[in-house]
N, C-alpha and C positions, 0 to 999 in steps of 0.2 A: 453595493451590488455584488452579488454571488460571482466568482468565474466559474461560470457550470459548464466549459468546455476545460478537456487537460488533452494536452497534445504532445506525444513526445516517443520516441524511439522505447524499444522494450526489449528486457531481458527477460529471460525465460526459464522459469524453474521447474522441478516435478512437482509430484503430490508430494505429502506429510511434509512439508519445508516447518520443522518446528522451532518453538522460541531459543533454542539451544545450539541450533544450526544458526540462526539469525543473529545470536549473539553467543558466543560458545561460554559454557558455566565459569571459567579461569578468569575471563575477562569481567564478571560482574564485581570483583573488588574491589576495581581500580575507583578513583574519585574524579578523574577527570574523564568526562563524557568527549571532548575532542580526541582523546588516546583510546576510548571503548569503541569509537565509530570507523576508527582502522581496519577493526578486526569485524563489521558487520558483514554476512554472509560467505565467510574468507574459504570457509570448509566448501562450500559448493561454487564459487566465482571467485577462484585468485587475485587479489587486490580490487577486490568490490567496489569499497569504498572509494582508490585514486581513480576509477573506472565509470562511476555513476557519473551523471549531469543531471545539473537541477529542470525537473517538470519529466525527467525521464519514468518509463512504468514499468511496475512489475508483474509477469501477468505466469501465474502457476497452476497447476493442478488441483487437486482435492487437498484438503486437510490442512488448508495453511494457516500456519500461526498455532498449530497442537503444542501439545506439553504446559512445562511453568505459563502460570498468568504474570510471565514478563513485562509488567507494564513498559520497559525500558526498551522492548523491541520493536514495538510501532513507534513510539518515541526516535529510536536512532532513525531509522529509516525514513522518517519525517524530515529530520537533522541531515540528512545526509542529500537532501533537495528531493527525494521520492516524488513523482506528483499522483499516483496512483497504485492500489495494488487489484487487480484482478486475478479472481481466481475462481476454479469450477466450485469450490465450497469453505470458508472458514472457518475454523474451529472458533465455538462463540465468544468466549472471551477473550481473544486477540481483538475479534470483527469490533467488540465493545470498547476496548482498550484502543482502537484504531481510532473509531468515532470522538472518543473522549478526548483525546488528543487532537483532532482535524486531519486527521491523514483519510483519504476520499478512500475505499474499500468497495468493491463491486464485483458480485456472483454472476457469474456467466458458465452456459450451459459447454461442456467439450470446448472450452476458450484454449487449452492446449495441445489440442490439434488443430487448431486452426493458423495460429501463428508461428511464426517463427522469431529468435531472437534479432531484433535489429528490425524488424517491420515498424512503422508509425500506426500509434493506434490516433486516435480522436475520439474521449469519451467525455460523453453528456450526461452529467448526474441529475440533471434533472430529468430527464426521458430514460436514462437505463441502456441508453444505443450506444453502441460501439462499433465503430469503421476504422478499420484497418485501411488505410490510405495506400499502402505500399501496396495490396491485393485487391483493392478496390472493392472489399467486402463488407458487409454489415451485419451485425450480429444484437441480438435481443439480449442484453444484461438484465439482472434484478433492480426495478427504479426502488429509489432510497424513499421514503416519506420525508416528507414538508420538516418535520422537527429534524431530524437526522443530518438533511440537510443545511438546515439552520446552524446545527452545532458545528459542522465541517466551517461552512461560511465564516462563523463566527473567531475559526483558529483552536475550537475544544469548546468542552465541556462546562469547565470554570470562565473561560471567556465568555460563552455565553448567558451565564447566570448570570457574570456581572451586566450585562447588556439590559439583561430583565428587569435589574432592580434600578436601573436609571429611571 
């Protein structure tokens, strides 16, 4: 069974937060993915990384996840316990790369003015609703389709294949 609720304090980025920012280019050569999750998002949130908790969300501006098709950025941020990234818009192949991974992703309209860092959000990807618990507000997101959701559920892409051919 799906958890189609994610509940969790939120930190708050601007627009264009791109895969470079998310993971800075010096950092892609290293081999060990516990030494690269250090350095996620370090340029814009000083010690990000020792700073998250797991099921916590991200909720930003327009254009996130632009530049390289970093597969490894919605990856880290997966890794790093993320339980959501909200944003007014994604650049498509992160949004893809997200999905394929299981990392839950959801378009909401002016979602950064609405919040503030450290608010609690409570989002339903099955219905697209988003309530900010701290503001006592509620907000209409993009709902995900049925397969979309499936792939999130299933932990990715390739998990879910394998699921299919049982």
């Amino acid at each position: 069974m799906m958890r189609t609720v994610i509940k969790g304090k939120t930190w708050k980025l601007g627009d264009d937060i791109n895969t470079d920012l998310i993971l800075p280019g010096p950092y892609l050569t290293m081999r060990d993915t516990e030494q690269m999750m250090q350095h996620v998002l370090e340029g814009a949130i000083p010690r990000f990384a020792e700073k998250i908790r797991k099921g916590e969300i991200i909720v930003a501006g327009k254009n996130f996840g632009s530049g390289s098709s970093r597969e490894i950025a919605p990856l880290l941020l997966k890794r790093l316990g993320v339980g959501a990234v909200v944003a007014e818009s994604f650049a498509r192949i992160f949004f893809r790369n997200a999905i394929n991974i299981g990392l839950p992703v959801i378009e909401c309209k002016d979602i950064s003015e609405k919040i503030k860092s450290g608010d609690v959000l409570e989002i339903n990807l099955e219905t697209g609703t988003i309530k900010n618990v701290s503001r006592k507000e509620n907000y209409a997101g993009t709902r995900l389709p049925k397969f979309l959701l499936e792939i999130i559920e299933a932990g990715g892409a390739l998990k879910r294949l394998r699921q299919s051919a049982q």
